[in-house]
C-alpha positions as CSV (number, residue, x, y, z in Angstrom):
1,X,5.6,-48.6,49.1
2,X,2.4,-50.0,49.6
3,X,0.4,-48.2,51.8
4,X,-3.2,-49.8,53.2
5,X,-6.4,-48.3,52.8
6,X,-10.1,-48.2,54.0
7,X,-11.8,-47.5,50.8
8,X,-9.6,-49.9,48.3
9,X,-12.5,-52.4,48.2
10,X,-15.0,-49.6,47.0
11,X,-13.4,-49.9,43.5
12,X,-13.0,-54.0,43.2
13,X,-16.2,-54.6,44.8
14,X,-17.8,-52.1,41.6
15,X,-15.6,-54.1,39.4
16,X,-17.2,-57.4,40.4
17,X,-20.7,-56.5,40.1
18,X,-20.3,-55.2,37.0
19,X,-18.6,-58.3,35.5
20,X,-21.3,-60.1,36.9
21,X,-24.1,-58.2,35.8
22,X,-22.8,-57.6,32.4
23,X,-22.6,-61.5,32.6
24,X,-25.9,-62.6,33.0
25,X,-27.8,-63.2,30.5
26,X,-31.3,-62.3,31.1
27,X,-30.0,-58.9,32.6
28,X,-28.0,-57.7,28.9
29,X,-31.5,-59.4,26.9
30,X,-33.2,-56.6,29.3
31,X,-30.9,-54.3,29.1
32,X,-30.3,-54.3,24.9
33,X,-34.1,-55.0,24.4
34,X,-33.0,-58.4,22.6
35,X,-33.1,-62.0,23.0
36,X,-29.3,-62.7,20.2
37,X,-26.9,-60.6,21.2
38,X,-22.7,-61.1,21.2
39,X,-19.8,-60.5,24.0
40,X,-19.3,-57.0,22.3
41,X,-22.9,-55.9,22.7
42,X,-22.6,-56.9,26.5
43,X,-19.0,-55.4,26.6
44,X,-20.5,-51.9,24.9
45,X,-23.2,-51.9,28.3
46,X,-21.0,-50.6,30.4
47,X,-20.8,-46.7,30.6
48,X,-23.6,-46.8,27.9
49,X,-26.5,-48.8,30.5
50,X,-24.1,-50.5,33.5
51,X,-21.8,-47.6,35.3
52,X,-20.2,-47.6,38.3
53,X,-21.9,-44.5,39.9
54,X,-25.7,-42.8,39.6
55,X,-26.2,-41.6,35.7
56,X,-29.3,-39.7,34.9
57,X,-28.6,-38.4,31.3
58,X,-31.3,-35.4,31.5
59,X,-31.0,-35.0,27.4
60,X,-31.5,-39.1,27.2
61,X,-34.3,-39.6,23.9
62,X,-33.7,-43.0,23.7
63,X,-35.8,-45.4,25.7
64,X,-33.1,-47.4,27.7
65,X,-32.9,-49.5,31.3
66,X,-30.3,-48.8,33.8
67,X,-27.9,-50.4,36.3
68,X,-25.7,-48.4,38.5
69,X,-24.1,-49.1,41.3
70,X,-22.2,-47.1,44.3
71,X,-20.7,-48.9,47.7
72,X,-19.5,-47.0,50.2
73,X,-18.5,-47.2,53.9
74,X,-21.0,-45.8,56.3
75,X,-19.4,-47.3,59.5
76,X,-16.2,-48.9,60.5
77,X,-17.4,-51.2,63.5
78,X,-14.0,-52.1,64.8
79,X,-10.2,-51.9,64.1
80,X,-10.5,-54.9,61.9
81,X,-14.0,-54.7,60.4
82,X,-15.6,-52.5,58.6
83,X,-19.4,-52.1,57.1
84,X,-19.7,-51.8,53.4
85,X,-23.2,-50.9,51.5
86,X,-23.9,-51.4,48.1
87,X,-26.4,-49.5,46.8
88,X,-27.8,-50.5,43.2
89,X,-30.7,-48.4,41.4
90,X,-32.2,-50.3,38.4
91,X,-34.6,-48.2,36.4
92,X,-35.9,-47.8,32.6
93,X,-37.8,-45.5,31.0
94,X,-41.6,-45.1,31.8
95,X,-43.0,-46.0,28.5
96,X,-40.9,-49.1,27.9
97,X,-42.1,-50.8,31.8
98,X,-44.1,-53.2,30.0
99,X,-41.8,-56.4,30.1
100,X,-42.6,-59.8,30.4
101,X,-40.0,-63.2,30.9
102,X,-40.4,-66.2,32.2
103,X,-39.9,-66.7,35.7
104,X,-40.6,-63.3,36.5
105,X,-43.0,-60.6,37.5
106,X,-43.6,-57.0,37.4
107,X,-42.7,-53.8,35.8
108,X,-39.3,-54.3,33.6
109,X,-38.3,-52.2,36.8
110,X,-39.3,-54.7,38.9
111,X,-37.8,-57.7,37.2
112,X,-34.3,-55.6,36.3
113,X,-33.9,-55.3,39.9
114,X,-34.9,-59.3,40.4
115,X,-32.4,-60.1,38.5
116,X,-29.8,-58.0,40.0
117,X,-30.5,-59.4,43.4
118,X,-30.4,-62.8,41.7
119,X,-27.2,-62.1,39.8
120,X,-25.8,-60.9,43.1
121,X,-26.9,-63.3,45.1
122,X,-25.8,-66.2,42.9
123,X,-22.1,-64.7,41.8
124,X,-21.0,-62.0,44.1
125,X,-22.0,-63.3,47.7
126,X,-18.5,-64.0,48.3
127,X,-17.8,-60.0,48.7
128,X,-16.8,-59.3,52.0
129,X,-17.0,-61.8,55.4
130,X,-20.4,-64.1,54.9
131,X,-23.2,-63.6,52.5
132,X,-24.4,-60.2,50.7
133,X,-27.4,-58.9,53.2
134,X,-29.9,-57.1,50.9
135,X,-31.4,-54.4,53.6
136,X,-33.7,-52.6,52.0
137,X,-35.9,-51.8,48.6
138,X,-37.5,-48.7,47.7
139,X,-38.9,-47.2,44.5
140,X,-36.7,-44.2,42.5
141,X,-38.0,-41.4,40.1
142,X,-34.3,-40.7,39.4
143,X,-35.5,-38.2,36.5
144,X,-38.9,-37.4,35.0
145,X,-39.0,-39.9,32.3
146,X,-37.9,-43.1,34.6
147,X,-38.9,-44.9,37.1
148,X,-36.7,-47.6,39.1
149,X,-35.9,-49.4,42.4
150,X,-32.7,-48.8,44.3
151,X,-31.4,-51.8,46.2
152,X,-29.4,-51.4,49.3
153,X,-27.3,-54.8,50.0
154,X,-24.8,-54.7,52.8
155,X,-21.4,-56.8,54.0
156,X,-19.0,-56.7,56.4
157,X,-15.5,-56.7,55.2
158,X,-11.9,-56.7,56.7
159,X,-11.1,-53.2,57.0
160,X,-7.4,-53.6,55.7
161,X,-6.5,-56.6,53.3
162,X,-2.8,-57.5,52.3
């Protein structure tokens, strides 16, 4: 028996933006610190530097960049719709923020998170009713050693689907 749920979407939403992100290329040359890499390299990303919740590995020696990403549902406006945020924290470690590529600007924070909101932007604005609303920016110190911005996006989505 199939029963409906609220919070179903939480999980598929996760699992688009992580195909997504591990799918772009600029964002896995960031991410693995090289320019050649292969499908397996990008597969290994996530759990390792992609995750579908907030990882902060305190005993972390290596110098590494971050994506992780959480949704949840704040508000359910109505019977039908509800209000889904996505919130996405992109940081690296400090001594690695020097980062330049083409196009961009910034700290490799800075352009990590570009190219997130890019990525999103260009494959996964078909989450929810409309386009992906990104609300608000703000910098993260999610651990001593890194430094990062956290990007909230939010959509409106039907609260049950079939």
């Amino acid at each position: 028996m199939f029963i409906e749920t609220v919070l179903k979407d939480n999980g598929s939403y996760k699992s688009n933006i992580i195909m997504a992100l591990s799918q772009s290329q600029d964002i896995c040359s960031l991410l693995l610190n090289k320019k050649d890499f292969t499908e397996e390299d990008t597969d290994n990303l996530i759990y390792t530097q992609i995750f579908p919740y907030l990882y902060v590995d305190d005993a972390q020696i290596e110098q590494k960049s971050y994506v992780c990403i959480e949704v949840d549902v704040p508000e359910i406006r109505t019977d039908a719709i509800k209000y889904m945020r996505i919130t996405i924290w992109a940081y690296c470690y400090k001594d690695i923020m020097k980062y330049t590529k083409k196009g961009y600007v910034g700290t490799r924070a800075d352009i990590l998170a570009d190219m997130v909101e890019r990525t999103l932007r260009k494959y996964c604005n078909n989450l929810g009713i409309g386009n992906l609303q990104l609300t608000s920016v703000a910098w993260i110190k999610p651990q001593s050693k890194y430094y990062g911005k956290q990007l909230i996006f939010s959509a409106s989505d039907f609260k049950y689907k079939g």
